[in-house]
LOSE-435044 format. One record per atom (N, C-alpha, C): residue number from 1; residue in one letter; chain; atom name; x, z, y. Coordinates in steps of 0.02 Angstrom, whole numbers. Example, Ala and Ser with C-alpha at 12.3 -4.5 7.8 and 13.67 -1.06 7.14 Angstrom:
% LOSE-435044
NODE   num   residuo   cadena   atomo        u        w        v
NODE     1         A        A       N      660      390     -284
NODE     1         A        A      CA      615      390     -225
NODE     1         A        A       C      660      390     -165
NODE     2         S        A       N      642      354     -112
NODE     2         S        A      CA      684      357      -53
NODE     2         S        A       C      645      394        2
//
This chain:
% LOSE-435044
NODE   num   residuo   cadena   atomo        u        w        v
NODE     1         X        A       N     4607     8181     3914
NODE     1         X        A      CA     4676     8170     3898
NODE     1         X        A       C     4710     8239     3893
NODE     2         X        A       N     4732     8263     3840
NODE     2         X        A      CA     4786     8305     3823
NODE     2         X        A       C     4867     8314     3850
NODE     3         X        A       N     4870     8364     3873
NODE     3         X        A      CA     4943     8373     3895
NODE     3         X        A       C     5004     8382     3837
NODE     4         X        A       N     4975     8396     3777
NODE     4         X        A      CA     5019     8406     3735
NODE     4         X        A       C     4951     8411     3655
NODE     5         X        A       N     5001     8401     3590
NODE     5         X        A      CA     4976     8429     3526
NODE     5         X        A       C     4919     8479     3509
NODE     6         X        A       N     4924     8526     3542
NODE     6         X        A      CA     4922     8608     3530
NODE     6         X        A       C     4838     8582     3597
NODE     7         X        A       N     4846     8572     3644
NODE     7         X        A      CA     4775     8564     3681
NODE     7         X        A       C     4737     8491     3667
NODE     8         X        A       N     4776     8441     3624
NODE     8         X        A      CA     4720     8367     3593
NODE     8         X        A       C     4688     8430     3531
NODE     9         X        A       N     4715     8468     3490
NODE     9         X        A      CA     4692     8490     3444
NODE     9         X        A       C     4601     8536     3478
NODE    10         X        A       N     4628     8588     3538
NODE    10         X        A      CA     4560     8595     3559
NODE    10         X        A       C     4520     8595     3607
NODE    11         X        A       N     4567     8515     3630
NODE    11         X        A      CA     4494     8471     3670
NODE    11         X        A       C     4450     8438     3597
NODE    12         X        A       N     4469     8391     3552
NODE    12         X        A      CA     4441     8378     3485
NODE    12         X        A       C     4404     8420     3441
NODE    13         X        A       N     4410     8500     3447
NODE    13         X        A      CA     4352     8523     3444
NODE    13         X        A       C     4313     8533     3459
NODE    14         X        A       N     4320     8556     3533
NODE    14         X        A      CA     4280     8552     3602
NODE    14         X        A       C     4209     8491     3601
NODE    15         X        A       N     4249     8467     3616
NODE    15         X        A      CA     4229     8402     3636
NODE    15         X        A       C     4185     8355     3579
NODE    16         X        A       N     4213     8349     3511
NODE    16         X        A      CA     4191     8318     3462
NODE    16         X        A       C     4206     8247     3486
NODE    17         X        A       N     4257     8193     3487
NODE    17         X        A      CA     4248     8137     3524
NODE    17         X        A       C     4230     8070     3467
NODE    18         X        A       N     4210     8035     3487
NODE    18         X        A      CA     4195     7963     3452
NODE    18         X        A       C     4252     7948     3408
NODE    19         X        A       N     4301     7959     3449
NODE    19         X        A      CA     4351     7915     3413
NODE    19         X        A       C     4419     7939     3469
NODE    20         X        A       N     4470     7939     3434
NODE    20         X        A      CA     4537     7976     3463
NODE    20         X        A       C     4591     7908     3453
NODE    21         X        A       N     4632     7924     3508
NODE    21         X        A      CA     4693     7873     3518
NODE    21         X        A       C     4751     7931     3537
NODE    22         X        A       N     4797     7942     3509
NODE    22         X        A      CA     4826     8006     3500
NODE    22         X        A       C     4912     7980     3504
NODE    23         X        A       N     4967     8017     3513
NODE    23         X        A      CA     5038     7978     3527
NODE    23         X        A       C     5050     8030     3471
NODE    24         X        A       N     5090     8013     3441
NODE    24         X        A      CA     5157     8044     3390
NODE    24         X        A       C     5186     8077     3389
NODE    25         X        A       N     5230     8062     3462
NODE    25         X        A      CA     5253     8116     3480
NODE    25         X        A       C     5223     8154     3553
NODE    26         X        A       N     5205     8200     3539
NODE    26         X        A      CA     5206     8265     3591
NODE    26         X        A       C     5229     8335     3582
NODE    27         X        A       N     5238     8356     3639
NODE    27         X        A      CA     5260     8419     3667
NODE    27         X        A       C     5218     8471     3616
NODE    28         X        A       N     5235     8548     3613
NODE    28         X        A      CA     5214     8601     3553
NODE    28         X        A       C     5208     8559     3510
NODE    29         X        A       N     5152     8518     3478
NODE    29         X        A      CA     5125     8514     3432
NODE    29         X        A       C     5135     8446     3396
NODE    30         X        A       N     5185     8419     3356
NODE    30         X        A      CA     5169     8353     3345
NODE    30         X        A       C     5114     8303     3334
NODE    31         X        A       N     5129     8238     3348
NODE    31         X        A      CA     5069     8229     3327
NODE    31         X        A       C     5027     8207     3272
NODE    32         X        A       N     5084     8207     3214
NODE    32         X        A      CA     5070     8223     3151
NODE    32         X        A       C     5020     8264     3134
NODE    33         X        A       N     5046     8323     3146
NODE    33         X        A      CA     5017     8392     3109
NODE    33         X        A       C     4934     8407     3179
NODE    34         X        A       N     4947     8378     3230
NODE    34         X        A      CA     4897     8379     3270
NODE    34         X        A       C     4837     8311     3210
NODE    35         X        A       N     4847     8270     3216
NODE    35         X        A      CA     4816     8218     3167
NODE    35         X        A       C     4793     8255     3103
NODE    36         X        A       N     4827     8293     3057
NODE    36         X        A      CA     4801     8325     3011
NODE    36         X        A       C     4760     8389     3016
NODE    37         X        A       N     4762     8413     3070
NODE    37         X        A      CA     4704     8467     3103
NODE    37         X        A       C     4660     8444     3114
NODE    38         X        A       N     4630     8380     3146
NODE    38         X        A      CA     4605     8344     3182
NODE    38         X        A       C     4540     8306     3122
NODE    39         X        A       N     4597     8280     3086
NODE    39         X        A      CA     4545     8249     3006
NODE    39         X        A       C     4526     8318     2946
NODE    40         X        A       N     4547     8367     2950
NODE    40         X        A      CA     4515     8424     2910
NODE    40         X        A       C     4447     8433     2947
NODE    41         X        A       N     4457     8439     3016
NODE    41         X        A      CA     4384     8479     3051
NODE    41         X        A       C     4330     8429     3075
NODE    42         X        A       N     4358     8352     3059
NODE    42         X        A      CA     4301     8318     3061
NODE    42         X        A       C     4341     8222     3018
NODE    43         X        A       N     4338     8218     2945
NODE    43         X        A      CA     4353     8191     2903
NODE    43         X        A       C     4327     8104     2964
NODE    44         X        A       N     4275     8095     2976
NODE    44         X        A      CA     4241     8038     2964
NODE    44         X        A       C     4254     8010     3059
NODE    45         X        A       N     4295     8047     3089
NODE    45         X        A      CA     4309     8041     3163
NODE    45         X        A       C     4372     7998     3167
NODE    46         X        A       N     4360     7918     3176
NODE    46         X        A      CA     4434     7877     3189
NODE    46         X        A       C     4500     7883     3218
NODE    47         X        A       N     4533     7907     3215
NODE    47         X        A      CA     4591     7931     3228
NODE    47         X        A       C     4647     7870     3234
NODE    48         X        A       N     4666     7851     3293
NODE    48         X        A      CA     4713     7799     3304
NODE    48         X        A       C     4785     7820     3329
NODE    49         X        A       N     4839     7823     3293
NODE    49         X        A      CA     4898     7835     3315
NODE    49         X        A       C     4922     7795     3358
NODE    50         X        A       N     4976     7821     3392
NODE    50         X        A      CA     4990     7768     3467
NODE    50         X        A       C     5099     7781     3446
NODE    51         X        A       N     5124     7741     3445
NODE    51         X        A      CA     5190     7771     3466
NODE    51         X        A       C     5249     7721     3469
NODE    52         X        A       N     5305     7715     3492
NODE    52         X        A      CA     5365     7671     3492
NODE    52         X        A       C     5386     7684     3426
NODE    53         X        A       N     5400     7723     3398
NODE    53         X        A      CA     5426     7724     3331
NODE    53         X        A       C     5392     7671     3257
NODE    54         X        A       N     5433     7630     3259
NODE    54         X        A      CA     5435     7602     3188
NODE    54         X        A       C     5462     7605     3118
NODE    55         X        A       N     5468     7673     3136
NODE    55         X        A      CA     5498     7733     3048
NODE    55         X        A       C     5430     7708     3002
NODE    56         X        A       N     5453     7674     2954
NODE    56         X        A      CA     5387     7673     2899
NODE    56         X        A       C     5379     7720     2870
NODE    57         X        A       N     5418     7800     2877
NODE    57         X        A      CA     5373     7835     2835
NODE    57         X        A       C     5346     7892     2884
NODE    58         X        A       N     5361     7876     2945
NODE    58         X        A      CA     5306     7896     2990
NODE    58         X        A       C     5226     7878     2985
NODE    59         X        A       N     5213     7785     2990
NODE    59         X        A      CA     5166     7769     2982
NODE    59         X        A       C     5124     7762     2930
NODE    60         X        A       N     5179     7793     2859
NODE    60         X        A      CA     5136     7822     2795
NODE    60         X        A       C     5121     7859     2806
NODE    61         X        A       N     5143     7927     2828
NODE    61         X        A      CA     5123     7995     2836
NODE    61         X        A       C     5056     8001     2891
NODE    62         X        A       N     5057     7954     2937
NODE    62         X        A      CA     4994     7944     3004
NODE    62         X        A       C     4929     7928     2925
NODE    63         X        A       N     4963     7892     2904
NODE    63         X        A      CA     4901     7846     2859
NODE    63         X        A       C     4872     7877     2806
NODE    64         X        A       N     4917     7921     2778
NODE    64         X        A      CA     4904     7977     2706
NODE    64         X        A       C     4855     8039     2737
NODE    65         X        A       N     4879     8052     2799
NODE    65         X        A      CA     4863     8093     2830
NODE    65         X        A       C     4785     8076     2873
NODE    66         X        A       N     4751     8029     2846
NODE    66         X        A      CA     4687     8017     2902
NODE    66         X        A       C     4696     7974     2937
NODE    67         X        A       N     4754     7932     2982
NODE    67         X        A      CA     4727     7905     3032
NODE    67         X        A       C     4694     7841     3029
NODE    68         X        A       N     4654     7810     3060
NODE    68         X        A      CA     4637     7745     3026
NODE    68         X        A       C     4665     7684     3050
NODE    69         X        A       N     4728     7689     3119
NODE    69         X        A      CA     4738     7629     3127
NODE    69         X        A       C     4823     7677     3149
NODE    70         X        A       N     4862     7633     3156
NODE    70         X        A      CA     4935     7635     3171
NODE    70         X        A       C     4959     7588     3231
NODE    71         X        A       N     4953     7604     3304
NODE    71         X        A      CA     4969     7545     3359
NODE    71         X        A       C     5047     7546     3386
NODE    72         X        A       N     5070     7507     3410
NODE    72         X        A      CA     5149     7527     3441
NODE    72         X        A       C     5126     7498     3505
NODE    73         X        A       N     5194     7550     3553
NODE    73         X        A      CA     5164     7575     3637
NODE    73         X        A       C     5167     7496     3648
NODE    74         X        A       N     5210     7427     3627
NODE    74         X        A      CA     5223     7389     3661
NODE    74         X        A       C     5188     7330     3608
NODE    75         X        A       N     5120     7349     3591
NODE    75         X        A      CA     5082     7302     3578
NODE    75         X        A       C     5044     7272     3641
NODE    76         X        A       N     5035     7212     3641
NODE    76         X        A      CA     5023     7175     3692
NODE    76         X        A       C     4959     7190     3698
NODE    77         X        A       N     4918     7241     3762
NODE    77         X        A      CA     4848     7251     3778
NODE    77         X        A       C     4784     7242     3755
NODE    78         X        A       N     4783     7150     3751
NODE    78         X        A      CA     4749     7125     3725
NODE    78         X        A       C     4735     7146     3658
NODE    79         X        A       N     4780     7135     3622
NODE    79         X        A      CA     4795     7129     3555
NODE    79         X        A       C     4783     7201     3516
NODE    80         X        A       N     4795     7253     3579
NODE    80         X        A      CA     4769     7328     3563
NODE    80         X        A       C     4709     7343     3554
NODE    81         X        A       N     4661     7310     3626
NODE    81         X        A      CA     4619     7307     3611
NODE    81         X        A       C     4547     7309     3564
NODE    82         X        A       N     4614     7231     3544
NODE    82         X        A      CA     4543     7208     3470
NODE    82         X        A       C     4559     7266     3406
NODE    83         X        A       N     4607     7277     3387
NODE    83         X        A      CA     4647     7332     3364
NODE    83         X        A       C     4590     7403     3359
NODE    84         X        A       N     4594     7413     3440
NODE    84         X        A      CA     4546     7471     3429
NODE    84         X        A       C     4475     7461     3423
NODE    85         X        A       N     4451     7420     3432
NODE    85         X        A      CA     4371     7365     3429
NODE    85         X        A       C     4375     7367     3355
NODE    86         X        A       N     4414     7335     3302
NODE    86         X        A      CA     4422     7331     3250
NODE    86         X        A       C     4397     7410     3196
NODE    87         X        A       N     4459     7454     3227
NODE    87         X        A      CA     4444     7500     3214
NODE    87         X        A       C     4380     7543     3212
NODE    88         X        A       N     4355     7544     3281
NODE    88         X        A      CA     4279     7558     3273
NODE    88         X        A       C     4237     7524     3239
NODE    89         X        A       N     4243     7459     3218
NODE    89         X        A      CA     4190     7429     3199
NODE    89         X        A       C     4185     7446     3115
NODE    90         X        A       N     4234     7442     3104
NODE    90         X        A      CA     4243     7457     3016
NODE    90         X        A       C     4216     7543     3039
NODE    91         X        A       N     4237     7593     3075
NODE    91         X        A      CA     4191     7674     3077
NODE    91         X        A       C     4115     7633     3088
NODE    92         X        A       N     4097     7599     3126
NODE    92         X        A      CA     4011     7594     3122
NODE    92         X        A       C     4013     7569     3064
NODE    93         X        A       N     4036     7520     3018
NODE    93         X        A      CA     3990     7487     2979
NODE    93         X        A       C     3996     7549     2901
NODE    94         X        A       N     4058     7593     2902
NODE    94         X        A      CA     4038     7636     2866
NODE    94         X        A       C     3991     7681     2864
NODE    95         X        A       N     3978     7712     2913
NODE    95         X        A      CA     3899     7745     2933
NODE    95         X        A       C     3837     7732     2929
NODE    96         X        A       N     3839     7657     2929
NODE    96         X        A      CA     3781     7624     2911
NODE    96         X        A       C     3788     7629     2852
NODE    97         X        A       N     3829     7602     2823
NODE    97         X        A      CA     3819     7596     2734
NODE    97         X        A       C     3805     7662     2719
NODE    98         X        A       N     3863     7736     2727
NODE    98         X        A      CA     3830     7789     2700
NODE    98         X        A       C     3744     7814     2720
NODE    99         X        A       N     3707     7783     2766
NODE    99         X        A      CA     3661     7815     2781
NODE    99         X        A       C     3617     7774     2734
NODE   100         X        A       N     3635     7715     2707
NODE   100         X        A      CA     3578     7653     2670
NODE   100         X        A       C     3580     7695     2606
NODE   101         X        A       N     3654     7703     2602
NODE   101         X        A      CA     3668     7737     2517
NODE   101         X        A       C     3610     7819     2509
NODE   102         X        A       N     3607     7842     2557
NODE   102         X        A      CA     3550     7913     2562
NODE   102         X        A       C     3463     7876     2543
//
């Protein structure tokens, strides 16, 4: 877990993680422009935005920008869950297909 923008950017290099759940807004670094650092240095790494804000051209810009899913803080647990289950599952089943397509 990141204290701010500016250190998710290089624990995510560091680290290389499966898959990221990231907030919007943080401290230095937004988490916009943290999200677009994030999908340059590794394109095919799921990237899930997290945030209270329901600005739609926030969650265009999360979406133009790489991320593959869009959650709000007061989605009901459960329901996040499958959300992020979802999410991974569509990243595995693309991997499989690109590796069949080789």
């Amino acid at each position: 877990m990141a204290r701010d923008g500016e250190q998710g950017v290089e624990m995510f290099r560091e680290l290389k993680p499966d898959l990221v759940l990231m907030d919007v807004n943080m401290p230095r670094m937004k988490g916009t422009e943290a999200l677009k650092l994030m999908h340059e240095a590794s394109p095919n790494t799921p990237i899930i935005m997290l945030t209270s804000l329901v600005a739609t051209d926030v969650v265009v810009e999360c979406l133009d920008a790489g991320a593959r899913n869009y959650l709000r803080k007061d989605t009901p647990p459960k329901e996040m869950r499958t959300l992020i289950r979802e999410t991974w599952n569509e990243h595995v089943r693309a991997k499989k297909s690109k590796k069949q397509d080789l």
